[in-house]
SEVOFI-587235 format. One record per residue (C-alpha): residue in one letter; x, y, z negated. Coordinates in Angstrom, 2 decimals. Each point is the difference from the previous one (the first is absolute). Last residue first. Example, Ala and Ser with C-alpha at 12.3 -4.5 7.8 and 13.67 -1.06 7.14 Angstrom:
// SEVOFI-587235
<pt pavex="s" xx="13.67" yy="-1.06" zz="-7.14"/>
<pt pavex="a" xx="-1.37" yy="-3.44" zz="-0.66"/>
//
This chain:
// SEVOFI-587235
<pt pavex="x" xx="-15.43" yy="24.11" zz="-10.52"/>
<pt pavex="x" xx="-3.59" yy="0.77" zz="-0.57"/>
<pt pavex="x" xx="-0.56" yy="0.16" zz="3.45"/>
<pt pavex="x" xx="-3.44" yy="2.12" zz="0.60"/>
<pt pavex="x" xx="0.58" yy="0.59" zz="3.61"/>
<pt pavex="x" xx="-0.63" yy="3.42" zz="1.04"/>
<pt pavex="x" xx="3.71" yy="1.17" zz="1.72"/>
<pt pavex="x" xx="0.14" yy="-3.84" zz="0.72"/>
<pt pavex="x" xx="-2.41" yy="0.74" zz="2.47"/>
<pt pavex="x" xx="-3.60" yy="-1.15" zz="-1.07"/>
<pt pavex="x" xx="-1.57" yy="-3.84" zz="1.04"/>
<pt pavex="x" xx="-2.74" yy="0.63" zz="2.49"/>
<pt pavex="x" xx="0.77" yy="-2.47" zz="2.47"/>
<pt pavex="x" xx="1.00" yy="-2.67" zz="-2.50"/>
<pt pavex="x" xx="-3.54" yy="-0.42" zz="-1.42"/>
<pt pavex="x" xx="-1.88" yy="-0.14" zz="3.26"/>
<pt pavex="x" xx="2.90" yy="-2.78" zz="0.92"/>
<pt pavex="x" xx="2.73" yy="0.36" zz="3.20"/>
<pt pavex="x" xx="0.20" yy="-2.11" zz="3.24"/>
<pt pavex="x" xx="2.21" yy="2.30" zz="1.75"/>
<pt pavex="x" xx="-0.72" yy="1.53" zz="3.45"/>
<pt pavex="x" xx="0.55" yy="3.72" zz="-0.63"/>
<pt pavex="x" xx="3.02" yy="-1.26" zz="-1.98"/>
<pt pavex="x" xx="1.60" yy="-1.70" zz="2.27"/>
<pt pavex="x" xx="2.57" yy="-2.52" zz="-1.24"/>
<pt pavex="x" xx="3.08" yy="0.15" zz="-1.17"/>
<pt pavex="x" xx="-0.85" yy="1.53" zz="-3.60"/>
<pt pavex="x" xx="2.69" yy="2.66" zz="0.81"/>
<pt pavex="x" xx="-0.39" yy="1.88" zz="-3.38"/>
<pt pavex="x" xx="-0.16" yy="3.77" zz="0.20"/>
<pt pavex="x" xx="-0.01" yy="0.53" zz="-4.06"/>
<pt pavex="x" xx="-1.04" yy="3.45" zz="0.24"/>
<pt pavex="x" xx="-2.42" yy="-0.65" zz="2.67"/>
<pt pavex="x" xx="-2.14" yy="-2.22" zz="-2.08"/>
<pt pavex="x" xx="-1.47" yy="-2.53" zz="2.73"/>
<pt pavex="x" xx="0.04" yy="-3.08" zz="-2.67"/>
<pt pavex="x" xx="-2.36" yy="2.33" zz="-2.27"/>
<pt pavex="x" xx="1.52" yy="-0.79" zz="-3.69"/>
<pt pavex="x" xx="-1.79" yy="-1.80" zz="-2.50"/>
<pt pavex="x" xx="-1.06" yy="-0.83" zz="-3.56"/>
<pt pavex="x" xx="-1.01" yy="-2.80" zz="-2.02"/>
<pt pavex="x" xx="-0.31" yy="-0.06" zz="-3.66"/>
<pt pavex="x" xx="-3.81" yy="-0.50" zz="-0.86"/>
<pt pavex="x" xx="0.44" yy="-2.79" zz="2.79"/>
<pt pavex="x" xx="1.96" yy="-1.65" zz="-2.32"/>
<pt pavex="x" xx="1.84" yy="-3.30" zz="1.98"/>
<pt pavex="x" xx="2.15" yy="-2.03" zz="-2.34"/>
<pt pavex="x" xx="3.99" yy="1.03" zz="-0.65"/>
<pt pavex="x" xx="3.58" yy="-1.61" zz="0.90"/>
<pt pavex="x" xx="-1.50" yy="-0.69" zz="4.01"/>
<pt pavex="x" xx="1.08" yy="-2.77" zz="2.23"/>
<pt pavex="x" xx="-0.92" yy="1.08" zz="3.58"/>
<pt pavex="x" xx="-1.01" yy="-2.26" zz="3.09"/>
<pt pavex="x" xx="-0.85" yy="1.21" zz="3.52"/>
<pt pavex="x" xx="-1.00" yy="-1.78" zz="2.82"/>
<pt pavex="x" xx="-0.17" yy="1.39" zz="2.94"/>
<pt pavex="x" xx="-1.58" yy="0.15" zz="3.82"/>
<pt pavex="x" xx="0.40" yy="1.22" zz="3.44"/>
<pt pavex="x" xx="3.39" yy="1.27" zz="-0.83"/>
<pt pavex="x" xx="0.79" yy="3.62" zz="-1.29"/>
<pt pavex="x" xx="-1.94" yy="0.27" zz="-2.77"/>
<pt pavex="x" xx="-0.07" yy="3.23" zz="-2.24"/>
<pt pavex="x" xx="1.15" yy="0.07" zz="-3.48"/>
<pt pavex="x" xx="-0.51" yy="1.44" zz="-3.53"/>
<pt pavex="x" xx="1.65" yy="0.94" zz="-3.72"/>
<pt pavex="x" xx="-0.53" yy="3.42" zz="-2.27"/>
<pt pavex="x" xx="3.17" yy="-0.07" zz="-2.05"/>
<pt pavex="x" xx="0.29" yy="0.47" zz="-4.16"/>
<pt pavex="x" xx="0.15" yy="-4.13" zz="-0.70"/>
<pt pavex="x" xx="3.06" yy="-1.40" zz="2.39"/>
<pt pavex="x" xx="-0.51" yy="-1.36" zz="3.33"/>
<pt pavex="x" xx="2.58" yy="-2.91" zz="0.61"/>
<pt pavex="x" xx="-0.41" yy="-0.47" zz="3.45"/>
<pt pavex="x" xx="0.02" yy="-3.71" zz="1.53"/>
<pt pavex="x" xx="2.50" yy="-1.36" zz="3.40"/>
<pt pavex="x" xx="-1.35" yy="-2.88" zz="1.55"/>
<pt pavex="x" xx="1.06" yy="0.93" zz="3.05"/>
<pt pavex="x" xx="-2.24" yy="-2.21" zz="2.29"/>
<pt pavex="x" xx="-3.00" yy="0.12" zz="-2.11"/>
<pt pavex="x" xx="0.20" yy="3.92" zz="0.15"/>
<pt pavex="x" xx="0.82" yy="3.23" zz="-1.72"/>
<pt pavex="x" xx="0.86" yy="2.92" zz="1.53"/>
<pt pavex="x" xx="1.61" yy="3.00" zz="-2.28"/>
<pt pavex="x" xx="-0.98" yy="3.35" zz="-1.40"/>
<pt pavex="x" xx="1.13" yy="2.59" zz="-2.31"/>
<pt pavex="x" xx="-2.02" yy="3.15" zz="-1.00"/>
<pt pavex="x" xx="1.18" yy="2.39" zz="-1.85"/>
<pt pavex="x" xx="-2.79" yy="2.28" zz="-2.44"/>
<pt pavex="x" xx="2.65" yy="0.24" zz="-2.71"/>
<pt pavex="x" xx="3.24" yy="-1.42" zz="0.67"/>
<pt pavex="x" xx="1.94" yy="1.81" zz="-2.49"/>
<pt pavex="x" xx="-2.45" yy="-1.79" zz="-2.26"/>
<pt pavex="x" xx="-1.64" yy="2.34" zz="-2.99"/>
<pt pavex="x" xx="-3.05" yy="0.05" zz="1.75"/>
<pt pavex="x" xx="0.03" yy="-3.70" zz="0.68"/>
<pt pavex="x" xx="-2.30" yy="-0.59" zz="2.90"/>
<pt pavex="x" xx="2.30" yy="-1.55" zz="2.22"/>
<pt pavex="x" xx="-1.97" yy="-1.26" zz="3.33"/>
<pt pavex="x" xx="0.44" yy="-3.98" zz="1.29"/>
<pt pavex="x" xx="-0.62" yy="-0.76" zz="3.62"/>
<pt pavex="x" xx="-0.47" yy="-4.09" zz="1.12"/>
<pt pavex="x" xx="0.16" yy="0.04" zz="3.97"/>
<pt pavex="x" xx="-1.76" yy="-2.82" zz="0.89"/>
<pt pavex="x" xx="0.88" yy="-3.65" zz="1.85"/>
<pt pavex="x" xx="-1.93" yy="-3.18" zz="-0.08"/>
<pt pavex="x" xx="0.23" yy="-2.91" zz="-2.02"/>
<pt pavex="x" xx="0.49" yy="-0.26" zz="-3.92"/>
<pt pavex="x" xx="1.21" yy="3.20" zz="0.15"/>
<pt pavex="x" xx="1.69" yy="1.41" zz="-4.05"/>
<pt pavex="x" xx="-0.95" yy="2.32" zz="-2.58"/>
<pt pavex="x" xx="1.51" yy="0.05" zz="-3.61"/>
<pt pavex="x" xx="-1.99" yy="2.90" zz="-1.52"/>
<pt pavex="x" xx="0.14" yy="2.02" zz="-3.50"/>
<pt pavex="x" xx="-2.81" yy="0.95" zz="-1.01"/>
<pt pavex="x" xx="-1.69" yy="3.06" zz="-2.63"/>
<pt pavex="x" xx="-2.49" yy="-1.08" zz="-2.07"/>
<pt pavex="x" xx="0.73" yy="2.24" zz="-2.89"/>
<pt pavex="x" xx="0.68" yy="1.72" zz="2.36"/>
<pt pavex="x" xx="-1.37" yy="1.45" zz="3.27"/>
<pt pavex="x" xx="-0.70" yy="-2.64" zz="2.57"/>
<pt pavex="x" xx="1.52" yy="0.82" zz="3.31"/>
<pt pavex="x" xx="-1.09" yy="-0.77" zz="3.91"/>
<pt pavex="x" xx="0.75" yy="1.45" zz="3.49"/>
<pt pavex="x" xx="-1.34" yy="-1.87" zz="1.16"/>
<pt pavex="x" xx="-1.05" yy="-2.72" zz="2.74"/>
<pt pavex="x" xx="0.26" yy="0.86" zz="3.79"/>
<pt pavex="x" xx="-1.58" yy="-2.95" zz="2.13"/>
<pt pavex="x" xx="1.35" yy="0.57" zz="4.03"/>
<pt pavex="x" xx="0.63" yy="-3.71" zz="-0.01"/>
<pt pavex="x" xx="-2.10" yy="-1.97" zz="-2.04"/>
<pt pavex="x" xx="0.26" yy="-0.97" zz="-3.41"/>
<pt pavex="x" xx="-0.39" yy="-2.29" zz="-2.64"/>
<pt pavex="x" xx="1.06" yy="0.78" zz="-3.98"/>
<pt pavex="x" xx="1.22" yy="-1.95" zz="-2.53"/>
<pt pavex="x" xx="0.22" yy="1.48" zz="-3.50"/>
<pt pavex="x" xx="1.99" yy="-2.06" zz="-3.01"/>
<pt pavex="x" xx="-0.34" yy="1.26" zz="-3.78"/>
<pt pavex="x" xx="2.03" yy="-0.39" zz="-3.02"/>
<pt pavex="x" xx="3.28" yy="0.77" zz="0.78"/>
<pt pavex="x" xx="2.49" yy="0.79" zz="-2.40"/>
<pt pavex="x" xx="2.52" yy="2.13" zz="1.10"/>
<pt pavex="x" xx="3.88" yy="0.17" zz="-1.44"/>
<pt pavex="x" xx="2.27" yy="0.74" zz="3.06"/>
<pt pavex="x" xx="3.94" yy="0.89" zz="-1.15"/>
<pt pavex="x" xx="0.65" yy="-2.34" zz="3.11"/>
<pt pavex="x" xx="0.85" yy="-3.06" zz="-2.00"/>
<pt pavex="x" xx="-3.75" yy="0.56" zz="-1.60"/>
<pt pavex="x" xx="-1.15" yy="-0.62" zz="3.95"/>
<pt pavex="x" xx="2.15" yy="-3.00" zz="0.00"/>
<pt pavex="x" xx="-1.72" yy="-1.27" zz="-3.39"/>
<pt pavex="x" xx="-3.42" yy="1.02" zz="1.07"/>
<pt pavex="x" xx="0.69" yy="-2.01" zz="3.68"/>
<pt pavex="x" xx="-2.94" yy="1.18" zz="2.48"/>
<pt pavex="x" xx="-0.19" yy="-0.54" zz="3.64"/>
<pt pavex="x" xx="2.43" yy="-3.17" zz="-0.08"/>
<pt pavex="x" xx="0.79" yy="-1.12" zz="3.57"/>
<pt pavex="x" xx="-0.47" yy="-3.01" zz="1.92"/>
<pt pavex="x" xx="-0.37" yy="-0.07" zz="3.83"/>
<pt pavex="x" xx="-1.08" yy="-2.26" zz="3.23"/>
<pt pavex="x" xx="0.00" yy="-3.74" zz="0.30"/>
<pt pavex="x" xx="2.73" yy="0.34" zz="2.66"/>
<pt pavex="x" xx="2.43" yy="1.67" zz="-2.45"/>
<pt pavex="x" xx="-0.38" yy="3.10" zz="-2.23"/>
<pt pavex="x" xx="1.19" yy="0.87" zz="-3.17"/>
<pt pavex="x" xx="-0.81" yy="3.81" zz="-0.88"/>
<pt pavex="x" xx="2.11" yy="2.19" zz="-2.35"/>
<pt pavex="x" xx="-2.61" yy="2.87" zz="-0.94"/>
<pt pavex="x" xx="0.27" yy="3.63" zz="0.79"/>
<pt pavex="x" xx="-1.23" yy="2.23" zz="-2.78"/>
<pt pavex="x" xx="-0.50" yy="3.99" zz="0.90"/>
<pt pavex="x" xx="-0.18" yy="1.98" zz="-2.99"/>
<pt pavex="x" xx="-1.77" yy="3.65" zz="-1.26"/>
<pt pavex="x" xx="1.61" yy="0.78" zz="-3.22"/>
<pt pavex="x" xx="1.97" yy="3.08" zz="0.97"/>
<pt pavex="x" xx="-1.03" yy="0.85" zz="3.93"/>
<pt pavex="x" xx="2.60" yy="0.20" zz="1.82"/>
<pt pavex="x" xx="-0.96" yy="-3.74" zz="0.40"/>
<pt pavex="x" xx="2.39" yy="-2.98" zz="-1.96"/>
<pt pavex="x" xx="0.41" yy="-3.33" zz="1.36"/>
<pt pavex="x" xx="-0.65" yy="-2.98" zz="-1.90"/>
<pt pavex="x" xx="1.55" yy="-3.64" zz="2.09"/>
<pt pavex="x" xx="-1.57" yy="-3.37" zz="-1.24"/>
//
């Protein structure tokens, strides 16, 4: 298993060692002792699989402490581009975005930590996404950030004027008028 660090302080991108041979792959998603190695103490408590098709645009998505979550998210099948936003005021990195494409084929995960709003797009015709989460759902808690936000000009990779995109995420405030408790 391979950690590599983002500009971003505490935002991770974990690459696992995969065996392959004509039968196909092995790798270990999740290790807690390797991850504790890394200086990475989560405990998850909560898996989230979502399906997808291409053109979808999910996020972007906090939860305001005391339920705030951390993320592990990885492609079962299918491509996106996963985008994670730094809403720690006191971050250097405040209001950065930082995004990366996630697939079956790469197997690579991001490491979102609790204080970022999290989403993706698809890119292929359809995905599977899985997250491990360190905190339950509180909808009392959730917040939002509009995914077009021109201040955080994220290239989702997709068209926008064509994405699949929820009631509820369309008219998510700017991060200006986001109620991040971070």
């Amino acid at each position: 298993m391979k950690i590599e660090k983002t500009f971003i302080n505490d935002l991770i991108i974990i690459e696992p060692s995969v065996i392959g041979d004509e039968r196909g792959f092995f790798f270990e998603a999740y290790n807690k002792k390797k991850f504790r190695d890394f200086g990475i103490e989560l405990n998850f408590v909560q898996d989230n699989q979502s399906f997808s098709k291409k053109g979808t645009l999910r996020g972007l998505h906090y939860q305001n402490p005391p339920f705030a979550q951390a993320k592990l998210i990885r492609v079962l099948e299918g491509e996106i581009i996963d985008v994670a936003v730094d809403l720690r005021k006191e971050s250097p990195t405040y209001g950065k975005s930082f995004s990366i494409v996630l697939s079956g084929e790469n197997k690579k995960q991001l490491l979102v930590p609790q204080g970022f709003a999290h989403g993706f797009s698809v890119l292929s015709e359809n995905a599977s996404v899985l997250y491990k989460c360190d905190e339950f759902y509180n909808k009392d808690s959730e917040g939002g950030i509009k995914y077009d936000d021109p201040s955080l000009n994220i290239d989702w990779g997709i068209n926008l004027e064509e994405a699949i995109v929820s009631e509820k995420d369309q008219i998510l405030p700017l991060i200006g008028n986001c109620n991040s408790l971070f």
